[in-house]
N, CA, C and O atoms as a GROMACS GRO file, in nm:
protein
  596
    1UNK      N    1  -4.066  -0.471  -6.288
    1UNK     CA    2  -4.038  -0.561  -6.181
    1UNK      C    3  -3.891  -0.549  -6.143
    1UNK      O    4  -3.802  -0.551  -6.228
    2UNK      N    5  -3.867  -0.536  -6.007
    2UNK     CA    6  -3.743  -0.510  -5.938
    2UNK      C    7  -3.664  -0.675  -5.940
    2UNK      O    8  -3.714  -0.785  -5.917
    3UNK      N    9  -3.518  -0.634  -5.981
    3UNK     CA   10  -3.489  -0.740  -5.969
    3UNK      C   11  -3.412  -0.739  -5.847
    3UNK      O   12  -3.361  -0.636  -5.806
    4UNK      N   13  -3.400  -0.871  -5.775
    4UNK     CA   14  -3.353  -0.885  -5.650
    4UNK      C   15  -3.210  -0.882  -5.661
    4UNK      O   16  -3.150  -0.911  -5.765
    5UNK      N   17  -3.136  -0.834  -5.511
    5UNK     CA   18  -3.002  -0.876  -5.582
    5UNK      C   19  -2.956  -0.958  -5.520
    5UNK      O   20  -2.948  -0.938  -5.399
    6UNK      N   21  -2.908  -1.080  -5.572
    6UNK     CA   22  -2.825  -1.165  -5.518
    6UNK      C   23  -2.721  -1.185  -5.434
    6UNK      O   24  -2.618  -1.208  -5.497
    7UNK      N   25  -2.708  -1.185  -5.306
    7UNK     CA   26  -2.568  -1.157  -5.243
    7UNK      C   27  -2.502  -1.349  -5.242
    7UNK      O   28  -2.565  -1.437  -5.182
    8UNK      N   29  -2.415  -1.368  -5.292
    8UNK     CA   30  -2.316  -1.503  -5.280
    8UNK      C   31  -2.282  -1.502  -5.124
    8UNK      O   32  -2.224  -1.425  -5.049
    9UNK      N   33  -2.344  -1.617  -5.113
    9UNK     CA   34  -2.283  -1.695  -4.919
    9UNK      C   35  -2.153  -1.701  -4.928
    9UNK      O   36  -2.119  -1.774  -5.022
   10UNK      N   37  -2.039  -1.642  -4.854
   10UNK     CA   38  -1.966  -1.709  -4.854
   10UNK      C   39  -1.938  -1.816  -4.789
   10UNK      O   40  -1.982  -1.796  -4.676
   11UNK      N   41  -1.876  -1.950  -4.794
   11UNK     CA   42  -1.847  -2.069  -4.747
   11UNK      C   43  -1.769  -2.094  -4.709
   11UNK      O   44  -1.675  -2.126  -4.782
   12UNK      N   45  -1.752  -2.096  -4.533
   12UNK     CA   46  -1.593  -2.132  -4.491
   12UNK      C   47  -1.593  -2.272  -4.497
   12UNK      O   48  -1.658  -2.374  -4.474
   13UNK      N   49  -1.470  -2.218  -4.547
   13UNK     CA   50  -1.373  -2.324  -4.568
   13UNK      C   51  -1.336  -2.398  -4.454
   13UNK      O   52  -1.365  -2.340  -4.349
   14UNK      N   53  -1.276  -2.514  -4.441
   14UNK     CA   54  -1.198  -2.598  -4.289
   14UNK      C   55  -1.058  -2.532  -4.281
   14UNK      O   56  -0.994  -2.552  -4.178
   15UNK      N   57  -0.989  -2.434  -4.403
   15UNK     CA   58  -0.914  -2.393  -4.359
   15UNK      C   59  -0.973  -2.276  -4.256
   15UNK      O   60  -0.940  -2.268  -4.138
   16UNK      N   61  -1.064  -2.189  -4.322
   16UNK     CA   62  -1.080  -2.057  -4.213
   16UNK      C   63  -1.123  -2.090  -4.118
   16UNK      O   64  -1.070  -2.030  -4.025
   17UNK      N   65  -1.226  -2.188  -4.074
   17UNK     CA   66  -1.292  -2.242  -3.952
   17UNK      C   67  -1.162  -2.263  -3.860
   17UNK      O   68  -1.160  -2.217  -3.746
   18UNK      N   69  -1.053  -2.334  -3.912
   18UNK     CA   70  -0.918  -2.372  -3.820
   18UNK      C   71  -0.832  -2.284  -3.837
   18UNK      O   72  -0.734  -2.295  -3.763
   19UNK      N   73  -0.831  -2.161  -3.940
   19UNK     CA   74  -0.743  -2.068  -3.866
   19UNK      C   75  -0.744  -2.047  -3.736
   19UNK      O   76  -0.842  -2.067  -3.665
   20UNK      N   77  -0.643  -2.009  -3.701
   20UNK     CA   78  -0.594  -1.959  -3.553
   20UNK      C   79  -0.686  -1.785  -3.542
   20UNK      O   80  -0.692  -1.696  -3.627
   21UNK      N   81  -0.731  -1.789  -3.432
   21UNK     CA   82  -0.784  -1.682  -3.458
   21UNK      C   83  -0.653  -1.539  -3.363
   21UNK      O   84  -0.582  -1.594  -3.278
   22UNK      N   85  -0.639  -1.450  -3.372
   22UNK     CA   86  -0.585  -1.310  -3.305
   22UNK      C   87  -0.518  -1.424  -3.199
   22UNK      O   88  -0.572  -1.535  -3.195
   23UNK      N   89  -0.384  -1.393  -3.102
   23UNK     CA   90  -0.315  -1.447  -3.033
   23UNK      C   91  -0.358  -1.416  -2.901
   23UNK      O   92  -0.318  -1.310  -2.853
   24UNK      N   93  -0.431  -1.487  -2.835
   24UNK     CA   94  -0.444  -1.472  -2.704
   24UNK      C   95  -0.332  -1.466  -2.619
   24UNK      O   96  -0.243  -1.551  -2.614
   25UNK      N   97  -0.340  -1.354  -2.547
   25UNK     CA   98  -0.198  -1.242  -2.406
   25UNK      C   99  -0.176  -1.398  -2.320
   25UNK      O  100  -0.280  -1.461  -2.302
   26UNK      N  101  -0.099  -1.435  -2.288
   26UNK     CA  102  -0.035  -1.569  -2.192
   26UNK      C  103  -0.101  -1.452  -2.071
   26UNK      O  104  -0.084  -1.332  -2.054
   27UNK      N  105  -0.202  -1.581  -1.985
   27UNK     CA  106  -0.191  -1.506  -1.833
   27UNK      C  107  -0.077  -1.454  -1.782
   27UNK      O  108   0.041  -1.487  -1.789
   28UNK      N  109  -0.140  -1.361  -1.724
   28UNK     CA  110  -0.034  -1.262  -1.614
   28UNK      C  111   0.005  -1.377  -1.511
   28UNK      O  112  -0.067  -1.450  -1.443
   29UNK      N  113   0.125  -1.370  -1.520
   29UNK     CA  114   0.217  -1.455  -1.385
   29UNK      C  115   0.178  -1.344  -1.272
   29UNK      O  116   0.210  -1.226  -1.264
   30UNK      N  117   0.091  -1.430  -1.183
   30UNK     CA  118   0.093  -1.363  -1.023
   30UNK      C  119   0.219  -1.372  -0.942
   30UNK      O  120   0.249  -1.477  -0.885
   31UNK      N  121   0.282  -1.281  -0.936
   31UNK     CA  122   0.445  -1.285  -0.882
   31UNK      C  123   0.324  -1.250  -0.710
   31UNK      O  124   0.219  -1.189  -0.690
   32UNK      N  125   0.424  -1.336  -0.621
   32UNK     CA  126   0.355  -1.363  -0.469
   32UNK      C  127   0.421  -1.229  -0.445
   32UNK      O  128   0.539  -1.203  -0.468
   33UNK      N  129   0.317  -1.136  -0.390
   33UNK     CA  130   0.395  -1.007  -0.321
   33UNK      C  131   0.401  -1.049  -0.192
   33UNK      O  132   0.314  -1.125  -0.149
   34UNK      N  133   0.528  -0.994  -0.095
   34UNK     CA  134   0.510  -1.002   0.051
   34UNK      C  135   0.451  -0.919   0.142
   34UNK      O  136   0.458  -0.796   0.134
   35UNK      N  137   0.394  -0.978   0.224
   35UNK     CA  138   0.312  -0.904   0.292
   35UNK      C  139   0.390  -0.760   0.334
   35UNK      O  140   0.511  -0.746   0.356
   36UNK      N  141   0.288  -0.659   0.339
   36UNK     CA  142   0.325  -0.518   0.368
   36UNK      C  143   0.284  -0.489   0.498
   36UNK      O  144   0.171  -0.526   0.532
   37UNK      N  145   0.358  -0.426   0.580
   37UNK     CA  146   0.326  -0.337   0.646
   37UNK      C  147   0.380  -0.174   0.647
   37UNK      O  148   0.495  -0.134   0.629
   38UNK      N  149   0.243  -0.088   0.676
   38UNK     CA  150   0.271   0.070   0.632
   38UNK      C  151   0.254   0.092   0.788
   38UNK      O  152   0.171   0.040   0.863
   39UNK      N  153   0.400   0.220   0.832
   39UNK     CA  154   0.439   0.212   0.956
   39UNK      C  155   0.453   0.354   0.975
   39UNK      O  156   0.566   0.389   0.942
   40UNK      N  157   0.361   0.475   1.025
   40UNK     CA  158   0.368   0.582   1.072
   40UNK      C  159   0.493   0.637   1.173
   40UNK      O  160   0.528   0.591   1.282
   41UNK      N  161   0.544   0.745   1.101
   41UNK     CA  162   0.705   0.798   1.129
   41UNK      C  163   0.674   0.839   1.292
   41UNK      O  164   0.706   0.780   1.395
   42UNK      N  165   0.590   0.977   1.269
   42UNK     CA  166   0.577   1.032   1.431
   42UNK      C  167   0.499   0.982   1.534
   42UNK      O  168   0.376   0.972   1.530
   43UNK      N  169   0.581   0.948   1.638
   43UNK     CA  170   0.479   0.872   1.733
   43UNK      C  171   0.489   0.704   1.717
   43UNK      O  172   0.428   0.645   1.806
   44UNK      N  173   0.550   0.626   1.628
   44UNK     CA  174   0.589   0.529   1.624
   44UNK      C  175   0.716   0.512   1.582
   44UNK      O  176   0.772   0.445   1.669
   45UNK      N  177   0.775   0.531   1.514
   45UNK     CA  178   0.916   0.516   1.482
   45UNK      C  179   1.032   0.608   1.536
   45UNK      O  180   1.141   0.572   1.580
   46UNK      N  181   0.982   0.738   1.522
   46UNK     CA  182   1.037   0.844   1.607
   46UNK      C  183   0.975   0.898   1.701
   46UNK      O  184   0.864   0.949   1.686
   47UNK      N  185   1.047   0.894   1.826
   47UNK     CA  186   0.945   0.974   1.980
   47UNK      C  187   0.911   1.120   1.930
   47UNK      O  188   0.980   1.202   1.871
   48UNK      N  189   0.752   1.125   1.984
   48UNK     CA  190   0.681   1.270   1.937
   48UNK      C  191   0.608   1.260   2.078
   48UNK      O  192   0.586   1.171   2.160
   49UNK      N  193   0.576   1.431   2.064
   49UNK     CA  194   0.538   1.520   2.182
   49UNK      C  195   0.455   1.576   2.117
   49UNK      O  196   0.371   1.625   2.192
   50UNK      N  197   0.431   1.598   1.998
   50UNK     CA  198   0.332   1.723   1.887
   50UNK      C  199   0.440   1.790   1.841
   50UNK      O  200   0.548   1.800   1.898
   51UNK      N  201   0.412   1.833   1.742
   51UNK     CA  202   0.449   1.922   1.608
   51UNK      C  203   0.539   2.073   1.675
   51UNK      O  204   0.504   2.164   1.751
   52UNK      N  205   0.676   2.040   1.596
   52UNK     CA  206   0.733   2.133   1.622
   52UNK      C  207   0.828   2.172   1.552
   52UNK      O  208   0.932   2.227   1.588
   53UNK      N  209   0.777   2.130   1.404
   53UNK     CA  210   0.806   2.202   1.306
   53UNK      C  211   0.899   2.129   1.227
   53UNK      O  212   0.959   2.032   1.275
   54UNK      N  213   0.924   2.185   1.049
   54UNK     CA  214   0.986   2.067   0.965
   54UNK      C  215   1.083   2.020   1.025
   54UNK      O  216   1.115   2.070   1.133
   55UNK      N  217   1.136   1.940   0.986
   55UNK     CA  218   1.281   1.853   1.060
   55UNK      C  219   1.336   1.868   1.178
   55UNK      O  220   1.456   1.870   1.204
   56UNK      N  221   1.227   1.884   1.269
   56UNK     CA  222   1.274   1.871   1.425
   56UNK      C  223   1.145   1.785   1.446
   56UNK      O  224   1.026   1.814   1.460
   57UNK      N  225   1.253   1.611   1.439
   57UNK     CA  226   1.235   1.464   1.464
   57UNK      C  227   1.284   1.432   1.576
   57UNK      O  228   1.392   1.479   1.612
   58UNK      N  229   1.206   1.338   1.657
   58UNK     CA  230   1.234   1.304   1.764
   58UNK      C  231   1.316   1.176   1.775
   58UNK      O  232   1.319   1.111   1.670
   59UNK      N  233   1.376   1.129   1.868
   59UNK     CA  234   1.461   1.027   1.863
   59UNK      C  235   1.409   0.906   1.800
   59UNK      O  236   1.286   0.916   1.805
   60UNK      N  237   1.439   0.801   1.745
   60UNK     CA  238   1.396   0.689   1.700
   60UNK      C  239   1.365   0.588   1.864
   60UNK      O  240   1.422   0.592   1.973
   61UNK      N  241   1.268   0.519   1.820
   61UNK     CA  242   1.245   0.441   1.892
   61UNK      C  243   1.263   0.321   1.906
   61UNK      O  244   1.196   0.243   1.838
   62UNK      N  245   1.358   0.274   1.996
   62UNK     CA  246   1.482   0.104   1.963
   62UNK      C  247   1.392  -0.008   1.948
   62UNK      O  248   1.410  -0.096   1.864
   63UNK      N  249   1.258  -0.008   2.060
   63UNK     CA  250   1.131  -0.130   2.023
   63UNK      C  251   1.105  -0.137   1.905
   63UNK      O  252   1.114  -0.248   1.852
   64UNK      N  253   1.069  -0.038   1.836
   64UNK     CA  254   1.024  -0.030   1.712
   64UNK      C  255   1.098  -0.063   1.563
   64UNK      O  256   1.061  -0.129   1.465
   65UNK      N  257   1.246   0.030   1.600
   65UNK     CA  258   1.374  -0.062   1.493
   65UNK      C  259   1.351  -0.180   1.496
   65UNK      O  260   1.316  -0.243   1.396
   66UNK      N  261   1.373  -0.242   1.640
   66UNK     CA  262   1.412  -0.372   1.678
   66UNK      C  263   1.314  -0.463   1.564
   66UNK      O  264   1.350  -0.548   1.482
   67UNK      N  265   1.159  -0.402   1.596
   67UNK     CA  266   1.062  -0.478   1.547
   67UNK      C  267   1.069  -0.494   1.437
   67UNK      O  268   1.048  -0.611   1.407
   68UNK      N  269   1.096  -0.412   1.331
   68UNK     CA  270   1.109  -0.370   1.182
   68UNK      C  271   1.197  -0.427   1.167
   68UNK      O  272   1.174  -0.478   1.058
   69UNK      N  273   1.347  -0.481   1.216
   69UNK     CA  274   1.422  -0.524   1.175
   69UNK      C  275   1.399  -0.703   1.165
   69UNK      O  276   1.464  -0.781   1.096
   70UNK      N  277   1.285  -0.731   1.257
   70UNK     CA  278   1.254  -0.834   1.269
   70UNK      C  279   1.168  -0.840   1.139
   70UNK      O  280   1.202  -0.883   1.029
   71UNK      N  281   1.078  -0.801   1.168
   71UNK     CA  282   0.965  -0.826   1.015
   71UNK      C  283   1.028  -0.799   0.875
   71UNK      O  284   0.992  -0.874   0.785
   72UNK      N  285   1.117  -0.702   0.847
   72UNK     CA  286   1.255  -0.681   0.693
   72UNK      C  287   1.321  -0.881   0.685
   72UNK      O  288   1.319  -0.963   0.594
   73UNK      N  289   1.364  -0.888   0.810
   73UNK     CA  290   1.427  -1.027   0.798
   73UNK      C  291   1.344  -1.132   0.756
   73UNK      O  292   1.387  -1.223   0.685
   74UNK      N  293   1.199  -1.124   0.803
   74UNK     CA  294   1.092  -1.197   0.776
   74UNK      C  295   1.069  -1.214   0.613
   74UNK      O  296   1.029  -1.321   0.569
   75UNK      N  297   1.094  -1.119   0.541
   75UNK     CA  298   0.997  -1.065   0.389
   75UNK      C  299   0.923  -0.977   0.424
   75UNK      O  300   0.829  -0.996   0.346
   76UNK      N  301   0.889  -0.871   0.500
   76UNK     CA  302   0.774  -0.780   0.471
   76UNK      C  303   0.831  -0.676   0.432
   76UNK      O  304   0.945  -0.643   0.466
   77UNK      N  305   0.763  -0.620   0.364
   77UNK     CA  306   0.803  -0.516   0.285
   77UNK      C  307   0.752  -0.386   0.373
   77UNK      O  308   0.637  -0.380   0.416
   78UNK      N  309   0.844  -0.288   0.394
   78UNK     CA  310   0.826  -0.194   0.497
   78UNK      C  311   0.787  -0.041   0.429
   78UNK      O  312   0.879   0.008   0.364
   79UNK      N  313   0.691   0.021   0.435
   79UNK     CA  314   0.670   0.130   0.386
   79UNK      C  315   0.631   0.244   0.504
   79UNK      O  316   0.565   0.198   0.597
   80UNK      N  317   0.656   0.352   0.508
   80UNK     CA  318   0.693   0.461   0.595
   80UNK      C  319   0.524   0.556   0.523
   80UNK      O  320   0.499   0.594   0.409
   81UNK      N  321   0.452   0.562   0.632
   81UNK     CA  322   0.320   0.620   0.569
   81UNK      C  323   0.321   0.750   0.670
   81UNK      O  324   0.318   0.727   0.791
   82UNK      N  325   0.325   0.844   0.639
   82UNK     CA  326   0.362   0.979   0.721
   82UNK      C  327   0.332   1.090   0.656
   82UNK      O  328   0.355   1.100   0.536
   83UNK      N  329   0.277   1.186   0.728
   83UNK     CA  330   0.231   1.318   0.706
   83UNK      C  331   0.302   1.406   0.624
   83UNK      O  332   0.258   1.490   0.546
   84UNK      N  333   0.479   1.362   0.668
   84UNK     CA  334   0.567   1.434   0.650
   84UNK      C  335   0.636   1.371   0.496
   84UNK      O  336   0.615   1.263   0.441
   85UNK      N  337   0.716   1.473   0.459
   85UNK     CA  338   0.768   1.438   0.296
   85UNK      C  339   0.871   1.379   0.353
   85UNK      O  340   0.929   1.407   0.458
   86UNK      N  341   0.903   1.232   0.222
   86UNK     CA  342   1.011   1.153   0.195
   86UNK      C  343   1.131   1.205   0.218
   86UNK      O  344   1.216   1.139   0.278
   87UNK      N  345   1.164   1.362   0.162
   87UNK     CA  346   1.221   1.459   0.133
   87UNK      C  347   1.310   1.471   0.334
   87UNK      O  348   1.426   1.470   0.375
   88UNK      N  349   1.211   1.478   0.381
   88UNK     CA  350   1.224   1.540   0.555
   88UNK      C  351   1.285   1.437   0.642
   88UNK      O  352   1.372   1.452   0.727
   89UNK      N  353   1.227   1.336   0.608
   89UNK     CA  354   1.274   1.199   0.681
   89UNK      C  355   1.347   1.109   0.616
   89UNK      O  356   1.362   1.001   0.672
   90UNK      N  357   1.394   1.125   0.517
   90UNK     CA  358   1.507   0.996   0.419
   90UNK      C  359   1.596   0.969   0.456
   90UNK      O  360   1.633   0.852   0.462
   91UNK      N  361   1.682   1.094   0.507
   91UNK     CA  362   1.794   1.101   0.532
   91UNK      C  363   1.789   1.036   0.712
   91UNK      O  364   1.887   0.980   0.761
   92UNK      N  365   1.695   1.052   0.770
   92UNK     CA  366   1.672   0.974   0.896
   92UNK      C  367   1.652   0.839   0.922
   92UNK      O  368   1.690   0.783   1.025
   93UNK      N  369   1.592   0.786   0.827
   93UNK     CA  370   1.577   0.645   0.872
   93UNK      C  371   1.721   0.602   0.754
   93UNK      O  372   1.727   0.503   0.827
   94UNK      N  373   1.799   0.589   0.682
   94UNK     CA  374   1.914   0.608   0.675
   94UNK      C  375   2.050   0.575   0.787
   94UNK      O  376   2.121   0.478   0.816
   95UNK      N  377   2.035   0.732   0.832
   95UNK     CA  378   2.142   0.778   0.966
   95UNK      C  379   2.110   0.631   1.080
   95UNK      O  380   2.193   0.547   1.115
   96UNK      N  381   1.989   0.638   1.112
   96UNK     CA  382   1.944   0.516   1.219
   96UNK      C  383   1.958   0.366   1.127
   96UNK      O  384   1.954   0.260   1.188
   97UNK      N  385   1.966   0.367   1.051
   97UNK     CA  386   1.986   0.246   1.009
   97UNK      C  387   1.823   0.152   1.022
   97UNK      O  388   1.804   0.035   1.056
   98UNK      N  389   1.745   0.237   0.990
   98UNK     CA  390   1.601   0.196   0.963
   98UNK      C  391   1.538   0.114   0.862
   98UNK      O  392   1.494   0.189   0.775
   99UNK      N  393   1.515   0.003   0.838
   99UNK     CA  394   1.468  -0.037   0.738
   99UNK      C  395   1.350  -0.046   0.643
   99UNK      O  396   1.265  -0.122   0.690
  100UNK      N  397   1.326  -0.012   0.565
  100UNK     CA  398   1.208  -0.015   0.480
  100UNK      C  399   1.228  -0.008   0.352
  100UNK      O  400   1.346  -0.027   0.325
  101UNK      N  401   1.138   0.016   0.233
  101UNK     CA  402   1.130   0.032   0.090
  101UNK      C  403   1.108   0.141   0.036
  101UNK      O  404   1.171   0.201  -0.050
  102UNK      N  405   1.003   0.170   0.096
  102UNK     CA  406   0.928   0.289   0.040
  102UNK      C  407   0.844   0.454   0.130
  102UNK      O  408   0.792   0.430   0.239
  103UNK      N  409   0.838   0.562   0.093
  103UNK     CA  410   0.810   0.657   0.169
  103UNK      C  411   0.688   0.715   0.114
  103UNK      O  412   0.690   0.794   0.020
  104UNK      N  413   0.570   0.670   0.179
  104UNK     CA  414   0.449   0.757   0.134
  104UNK      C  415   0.360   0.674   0.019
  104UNK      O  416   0.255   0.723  -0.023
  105UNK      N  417   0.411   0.544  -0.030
  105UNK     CA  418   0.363   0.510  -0.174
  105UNK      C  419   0.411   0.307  -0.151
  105UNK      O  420   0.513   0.281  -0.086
  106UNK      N  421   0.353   0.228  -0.191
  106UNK     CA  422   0.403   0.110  -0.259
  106UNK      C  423   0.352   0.068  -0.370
  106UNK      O  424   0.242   0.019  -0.394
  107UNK      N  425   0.487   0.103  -0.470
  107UNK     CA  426   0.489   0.053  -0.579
  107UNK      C  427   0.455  -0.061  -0.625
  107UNK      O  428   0.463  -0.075  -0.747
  108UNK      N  429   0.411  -0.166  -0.548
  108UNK     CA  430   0.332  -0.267  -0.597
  108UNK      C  431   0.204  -0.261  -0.660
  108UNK      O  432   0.169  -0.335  -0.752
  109UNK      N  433   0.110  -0.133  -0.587
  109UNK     CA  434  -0.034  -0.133  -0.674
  109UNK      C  435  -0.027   0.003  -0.685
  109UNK      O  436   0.018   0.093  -0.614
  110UNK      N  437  -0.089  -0.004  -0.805
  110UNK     CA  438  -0.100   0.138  -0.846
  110UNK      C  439  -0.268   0.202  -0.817
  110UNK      O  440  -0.374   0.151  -0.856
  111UNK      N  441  -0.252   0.312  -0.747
  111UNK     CA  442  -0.389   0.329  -0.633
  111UNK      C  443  -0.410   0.510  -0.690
  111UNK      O  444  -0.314   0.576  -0.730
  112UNK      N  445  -0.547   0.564  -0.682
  112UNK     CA  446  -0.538   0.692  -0.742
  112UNK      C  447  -0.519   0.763  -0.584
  112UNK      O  448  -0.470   0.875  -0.571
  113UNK      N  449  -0.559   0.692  -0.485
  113UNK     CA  450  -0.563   0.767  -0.376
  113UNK      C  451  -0.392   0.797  -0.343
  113UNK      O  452  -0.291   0.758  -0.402
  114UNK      N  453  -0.411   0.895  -0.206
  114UNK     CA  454  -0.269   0.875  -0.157
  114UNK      C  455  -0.237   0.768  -0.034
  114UNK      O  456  -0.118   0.777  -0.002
  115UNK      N  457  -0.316   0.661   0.053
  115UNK     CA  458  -0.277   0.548   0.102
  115UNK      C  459  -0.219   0.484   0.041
  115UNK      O  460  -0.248   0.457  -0.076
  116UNK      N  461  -0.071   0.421   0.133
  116UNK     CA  462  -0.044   0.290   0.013
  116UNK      C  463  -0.157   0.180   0.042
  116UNK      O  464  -0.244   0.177   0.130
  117UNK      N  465  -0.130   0.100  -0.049
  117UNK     CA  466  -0.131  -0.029  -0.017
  117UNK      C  467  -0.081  -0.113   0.094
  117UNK      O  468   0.037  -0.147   0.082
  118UNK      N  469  -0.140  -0.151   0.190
  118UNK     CA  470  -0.070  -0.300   0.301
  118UNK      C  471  -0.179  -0.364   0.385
  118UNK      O  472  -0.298  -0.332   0.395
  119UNK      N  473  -0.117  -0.450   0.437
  119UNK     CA  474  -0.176  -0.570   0.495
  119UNK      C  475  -0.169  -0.484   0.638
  119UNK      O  476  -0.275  -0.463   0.697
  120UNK      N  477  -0.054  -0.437   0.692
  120UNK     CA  478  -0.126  -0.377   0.841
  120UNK      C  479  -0.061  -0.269   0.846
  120UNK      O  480   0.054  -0.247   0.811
  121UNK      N  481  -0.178  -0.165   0.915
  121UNK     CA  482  -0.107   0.006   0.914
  121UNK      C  483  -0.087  -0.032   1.079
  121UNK      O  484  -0.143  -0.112   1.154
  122UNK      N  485  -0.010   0.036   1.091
  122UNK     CA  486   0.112   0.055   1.252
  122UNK      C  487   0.084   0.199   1.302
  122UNK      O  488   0.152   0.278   1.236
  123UNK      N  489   0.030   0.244   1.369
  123UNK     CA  490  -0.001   0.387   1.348
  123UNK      C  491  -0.038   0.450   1.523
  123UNK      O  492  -0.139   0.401   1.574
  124UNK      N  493   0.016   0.518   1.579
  124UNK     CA  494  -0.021   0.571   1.734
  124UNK      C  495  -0.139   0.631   1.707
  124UNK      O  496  -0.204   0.631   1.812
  125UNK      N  497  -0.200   0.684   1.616
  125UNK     CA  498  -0.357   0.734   1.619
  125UNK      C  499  -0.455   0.677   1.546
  125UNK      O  500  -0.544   0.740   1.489
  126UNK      N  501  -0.436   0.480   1.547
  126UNK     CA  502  -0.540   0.445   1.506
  126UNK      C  503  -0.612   0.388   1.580
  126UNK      O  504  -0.579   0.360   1.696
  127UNK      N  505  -0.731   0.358   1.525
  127UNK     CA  506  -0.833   0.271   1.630
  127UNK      C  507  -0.885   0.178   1.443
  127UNK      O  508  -0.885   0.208   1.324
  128UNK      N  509  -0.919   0.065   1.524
  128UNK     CA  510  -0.924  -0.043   1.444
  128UNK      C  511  -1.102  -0.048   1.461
  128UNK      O  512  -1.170  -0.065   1.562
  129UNK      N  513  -1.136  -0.029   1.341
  129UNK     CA  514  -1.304  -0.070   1.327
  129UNK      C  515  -1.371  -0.212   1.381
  129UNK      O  516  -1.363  -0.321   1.325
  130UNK      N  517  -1.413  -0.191   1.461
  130UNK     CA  518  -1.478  -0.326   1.556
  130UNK      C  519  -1.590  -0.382   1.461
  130UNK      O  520  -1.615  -0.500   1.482
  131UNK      N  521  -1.650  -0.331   1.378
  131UNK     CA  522  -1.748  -0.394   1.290
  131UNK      C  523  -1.883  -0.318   1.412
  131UNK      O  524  -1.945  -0.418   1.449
  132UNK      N  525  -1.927  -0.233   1.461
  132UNK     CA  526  -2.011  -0.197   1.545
  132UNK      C  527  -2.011  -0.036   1.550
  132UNK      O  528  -1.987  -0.007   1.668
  133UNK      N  529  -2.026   0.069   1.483
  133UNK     CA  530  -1.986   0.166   1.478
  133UNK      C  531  -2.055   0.250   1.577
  133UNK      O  532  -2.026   0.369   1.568
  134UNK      N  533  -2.147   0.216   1.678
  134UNK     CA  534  -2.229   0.244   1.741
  134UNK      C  535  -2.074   0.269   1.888
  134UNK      O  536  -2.035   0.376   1.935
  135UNK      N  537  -2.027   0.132   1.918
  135UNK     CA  538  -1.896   0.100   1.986
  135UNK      C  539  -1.779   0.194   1.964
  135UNK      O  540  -1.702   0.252   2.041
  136UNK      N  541  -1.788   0.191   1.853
  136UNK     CA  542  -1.661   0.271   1.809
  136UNK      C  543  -1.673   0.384   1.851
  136UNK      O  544  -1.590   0.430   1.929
  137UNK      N  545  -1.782   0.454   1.809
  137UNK     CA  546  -1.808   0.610   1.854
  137UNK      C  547  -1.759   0.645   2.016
  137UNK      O  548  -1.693   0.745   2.045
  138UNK      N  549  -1.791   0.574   2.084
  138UNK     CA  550  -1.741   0.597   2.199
  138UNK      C  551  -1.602   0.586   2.245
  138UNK      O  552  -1.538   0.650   2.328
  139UNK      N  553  -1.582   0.519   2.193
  139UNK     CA  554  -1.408   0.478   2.176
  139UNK      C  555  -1.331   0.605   2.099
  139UNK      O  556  -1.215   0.632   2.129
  140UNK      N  557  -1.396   0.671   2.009
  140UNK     CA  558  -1.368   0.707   1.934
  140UNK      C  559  -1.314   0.882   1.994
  140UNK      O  560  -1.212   0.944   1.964
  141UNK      N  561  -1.420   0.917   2.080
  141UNK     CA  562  -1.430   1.045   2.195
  141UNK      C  563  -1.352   0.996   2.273
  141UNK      O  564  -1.254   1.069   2.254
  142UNK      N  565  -1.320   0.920   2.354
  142UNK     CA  566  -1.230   0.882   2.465
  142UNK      C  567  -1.115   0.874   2.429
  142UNK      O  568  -1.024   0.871   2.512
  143UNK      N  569  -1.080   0.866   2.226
  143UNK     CA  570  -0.917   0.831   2.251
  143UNK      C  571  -0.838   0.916   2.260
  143UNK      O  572  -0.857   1.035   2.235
  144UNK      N  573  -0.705   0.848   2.308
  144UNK     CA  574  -0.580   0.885   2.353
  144UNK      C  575  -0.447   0.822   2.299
  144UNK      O  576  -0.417   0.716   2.353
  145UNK      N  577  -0.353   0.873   2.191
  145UNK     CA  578  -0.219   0.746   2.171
  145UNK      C  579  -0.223   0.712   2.269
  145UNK      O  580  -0.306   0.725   2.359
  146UNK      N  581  -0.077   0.636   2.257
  146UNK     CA  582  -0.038   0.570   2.342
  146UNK      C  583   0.030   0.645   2.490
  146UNK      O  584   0.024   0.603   2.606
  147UNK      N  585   0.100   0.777   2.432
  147UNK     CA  586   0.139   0.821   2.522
  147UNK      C  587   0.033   0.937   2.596
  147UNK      O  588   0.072   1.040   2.651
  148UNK      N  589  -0.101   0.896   2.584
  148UNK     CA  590  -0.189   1.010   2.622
  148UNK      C  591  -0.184   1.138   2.564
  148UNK      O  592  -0.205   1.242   2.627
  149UNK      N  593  -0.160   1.134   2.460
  149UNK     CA  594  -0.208   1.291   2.327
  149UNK      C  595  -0.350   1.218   2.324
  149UNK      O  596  -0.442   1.264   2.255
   0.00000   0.00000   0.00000
């Protein structure tokens, strides 16, 4: 006859029951980010005609400083979303006395894509999704920037 084997219960104690258990992380402080806007170089910030090669930039455009300088004064955080490298245009919005943060990227979220992050893209070749894609399509063949490209 097999004898059984006895395993002993252990019995917590009121001390182990009220140990503290592993230290729970203090919530993450939500630091308020300011609103972003990502603001396309050619064709909005600098006057463009089409592509004519690295670092031949077209004049800056004073509506557009003007505007940026308005929204920087506001809190928005200004990021430069452009085709072209940081590298090509740094030294330009600089010289003009252009304001923004960042070139190509905001360091606020970390994203695998290459869009930054923002609340509104600024852009001469966008068209804004109507929620109707049927609409859009047509819109979509007909467009033109602003300056008719």
């Amino acid at each position: 006859m097999k004898k059984k084997k006895h395993r002993a219960k252990r019995k917590r104690t009121s001390a182990s029951r009220n140990a503290p258990s592993a230290p729970k992380p203090a919530p993450a402080q939500e630091k308020a980010l300011p609103k972003t806007i990502a603001v396309d170089f050619d064709g909005v910030i600098a006057e463009y005609d089409g592509w004519k090669g690295v670092g031949i930039l077209g004049g800056p455009r004073r509506d557009v400083v003007s505007a940026l300088r308005t929204l920087h004064a506001e809190g928005w955080k200004i990021v430069i979303h452009t085709t072209r490298g940081e590298e090509e245009i740094a030294a330009y919005l600089l010289r003009h006395s252009i304001p923004h943060h960042e070139i190509n990227r905001n360091s606020d979220y970390t994203t695998l894509g290459g869009k930054p992050v923002a609340d509104v893209y600024w852009d001469d070749r966008a068209l804004c999704y109507s929620g109707n894609a049927e609409r859009d399509l047509k819109k979509i063949r007909r467009f033109r920037t602003w300056s008719g490209r």
